[in-house]
C-alpha positions in Angstrom: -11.6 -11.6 -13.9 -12.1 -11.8 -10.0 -12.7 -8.4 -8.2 -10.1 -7.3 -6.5 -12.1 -5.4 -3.7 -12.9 -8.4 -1.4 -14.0 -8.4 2.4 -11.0 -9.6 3.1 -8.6 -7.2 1.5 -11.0 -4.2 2.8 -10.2 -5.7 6.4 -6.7 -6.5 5.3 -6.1 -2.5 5.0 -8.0 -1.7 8.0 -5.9 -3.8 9.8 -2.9 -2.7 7.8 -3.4 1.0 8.9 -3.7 -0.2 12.5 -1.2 -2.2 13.0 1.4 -0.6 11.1 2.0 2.5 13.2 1.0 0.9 16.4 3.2 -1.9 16.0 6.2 0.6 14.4 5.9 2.8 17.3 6.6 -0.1 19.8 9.4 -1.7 17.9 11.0 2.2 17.4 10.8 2.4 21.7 12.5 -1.1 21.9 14.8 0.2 19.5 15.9 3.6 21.3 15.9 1.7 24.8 15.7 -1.9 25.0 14.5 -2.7 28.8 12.5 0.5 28.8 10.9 0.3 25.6 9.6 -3.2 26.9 8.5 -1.8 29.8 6.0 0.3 28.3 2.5 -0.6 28.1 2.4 -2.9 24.9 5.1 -5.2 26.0 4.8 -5.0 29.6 2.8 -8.4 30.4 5.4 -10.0 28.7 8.3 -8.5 29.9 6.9 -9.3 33.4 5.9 -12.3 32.4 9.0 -13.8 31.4 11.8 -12.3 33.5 9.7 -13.1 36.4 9.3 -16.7 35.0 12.4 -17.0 33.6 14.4 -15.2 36.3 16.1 -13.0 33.3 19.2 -10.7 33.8 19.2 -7.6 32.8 21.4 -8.7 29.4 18.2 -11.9 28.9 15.3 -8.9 29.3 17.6 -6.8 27.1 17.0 -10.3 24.2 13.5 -10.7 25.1 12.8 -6.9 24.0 15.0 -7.5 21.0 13.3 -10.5 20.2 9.8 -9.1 20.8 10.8 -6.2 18.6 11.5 -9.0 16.1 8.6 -10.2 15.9 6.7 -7.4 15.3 8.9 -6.4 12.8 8.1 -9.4 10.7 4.4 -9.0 11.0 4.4 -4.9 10.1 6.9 -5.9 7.2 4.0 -8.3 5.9 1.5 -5.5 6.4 3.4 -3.6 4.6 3.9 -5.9 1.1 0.3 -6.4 1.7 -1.0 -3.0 1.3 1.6 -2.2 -1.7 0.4 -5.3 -3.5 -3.6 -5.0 -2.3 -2.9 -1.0 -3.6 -0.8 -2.7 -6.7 -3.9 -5.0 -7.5 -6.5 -2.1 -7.9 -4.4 -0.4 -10.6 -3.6 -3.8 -12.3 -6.9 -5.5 -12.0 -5.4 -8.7 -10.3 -5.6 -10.3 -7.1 -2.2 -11.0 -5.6 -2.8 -10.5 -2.2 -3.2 -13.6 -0.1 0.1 -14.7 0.9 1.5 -11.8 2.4 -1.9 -11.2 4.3 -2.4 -14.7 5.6 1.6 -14.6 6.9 0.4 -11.4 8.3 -2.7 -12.5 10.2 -0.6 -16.0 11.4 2.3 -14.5 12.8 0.1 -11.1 14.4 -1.6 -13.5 16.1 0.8 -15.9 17.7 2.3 -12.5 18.9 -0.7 -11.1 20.2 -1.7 -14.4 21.6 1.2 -14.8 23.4 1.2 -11.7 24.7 -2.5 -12.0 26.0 -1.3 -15.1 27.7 1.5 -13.3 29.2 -1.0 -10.4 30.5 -3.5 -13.1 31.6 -1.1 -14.8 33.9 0.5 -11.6 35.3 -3.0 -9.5 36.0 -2.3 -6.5 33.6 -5.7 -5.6 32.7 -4.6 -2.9 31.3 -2.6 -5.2 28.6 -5.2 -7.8 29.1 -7.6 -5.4 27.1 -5.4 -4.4 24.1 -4.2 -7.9 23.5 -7.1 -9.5 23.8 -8.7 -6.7 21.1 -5.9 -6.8 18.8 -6.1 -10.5 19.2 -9.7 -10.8 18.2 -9.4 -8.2 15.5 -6.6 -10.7 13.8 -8.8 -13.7 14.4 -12.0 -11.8 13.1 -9.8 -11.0 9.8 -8.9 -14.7 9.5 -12.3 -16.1 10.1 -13.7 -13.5 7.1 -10.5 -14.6 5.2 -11.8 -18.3 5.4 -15.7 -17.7 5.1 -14.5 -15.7 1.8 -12.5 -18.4 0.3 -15.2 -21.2 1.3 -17.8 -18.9 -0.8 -15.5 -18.5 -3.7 -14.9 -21.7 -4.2 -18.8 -22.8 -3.6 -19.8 -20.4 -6.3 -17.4 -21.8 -9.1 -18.1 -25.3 -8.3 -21.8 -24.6 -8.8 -22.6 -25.0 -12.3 -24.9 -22.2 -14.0 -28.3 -22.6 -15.1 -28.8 -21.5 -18.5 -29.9 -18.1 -18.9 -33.4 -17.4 -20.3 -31.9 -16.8 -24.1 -29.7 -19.9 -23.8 -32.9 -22.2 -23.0 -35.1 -20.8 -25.7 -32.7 -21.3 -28.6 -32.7 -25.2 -27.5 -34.5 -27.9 -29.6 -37.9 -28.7 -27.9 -37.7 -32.8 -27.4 -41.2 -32.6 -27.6 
């Protein structure tokens, strides 16, 4: 039976309880007000960004919040089944919380990355800062994801030595 209180899922909640209301609150402000929700400090290098790039109307800003909002919907919606199954697994003993977490971590941070890029190439450094450290934190989580899995599967491929009791009850060839 594999433990079910890995590295990973530890991060996993961490990042679970971080992004979930953080993320929430922005989508709920795109929600109530489309241009001024993404003109708020979370969105703002990308709403800059593209409507200066772009040349957007007021109508294409007005999609670019609702597809931003989108977005983060789909990546809070995957924190979300992560935490009820990672919460699911400690009462049921089994681990069933990859997929949802590694859907989680990909699409956080081609949103994040993105907008980093966005506030990069428009000089927010305000926005620079929280991209950049939301986009590490997503990267970090991956990287201990993978290190995890690499060590899981190195220690089943490598067979066992017999225990003390094991090698005593063998026939000496001698």
């Amino acid at each position: 039976m594999a433990t079910v209180w890995t590295i990973s899922v530890g991060n996993g909640l961490l990042l679970a309880c971080y992004f979930i209301p953080t993320w929430t609150f922005a989508i709920w402000s795109i929600i109530e007000s489309p241009i001024r929700g993404l003109f708020e400090r979370p969105n703002i290098a990308t709403a800059i960004f593209f409507s200066d790039s772009l040349h957007l109307t007021a109508v294409g800003v007005a999609r670019l919040a609702w597809l931003m909002a989108l977005g983060k919907v789909l990546v809070v919606a995957f924190f979300v089944a992560f935490a009820v199954l990672a919460l699911r697994a400690i009462l049921t003993r089994r681990d069933e919380t990859r997929e949802p977490l590694v859907i989680a971590l990909g699409l956080g941070s081609l949103v994040s990355g993105i907008a980093l890029f966005c506030a990069a190439m428009t000089g927010e450094t305000q926005a620079l800062q929280l991209h950049a450290t939301e986009s590490l934190m997503l990267i970090g989580a991956t990287v201990v994801m993978l290190i995890e899995d690499e060590s899981r599967t190195a220690s089943r491929a490598r067979p066992s030595a017999p225990s003390l009791s094991e090698a005593s009850a063998l026939p000496n060839a001698a």
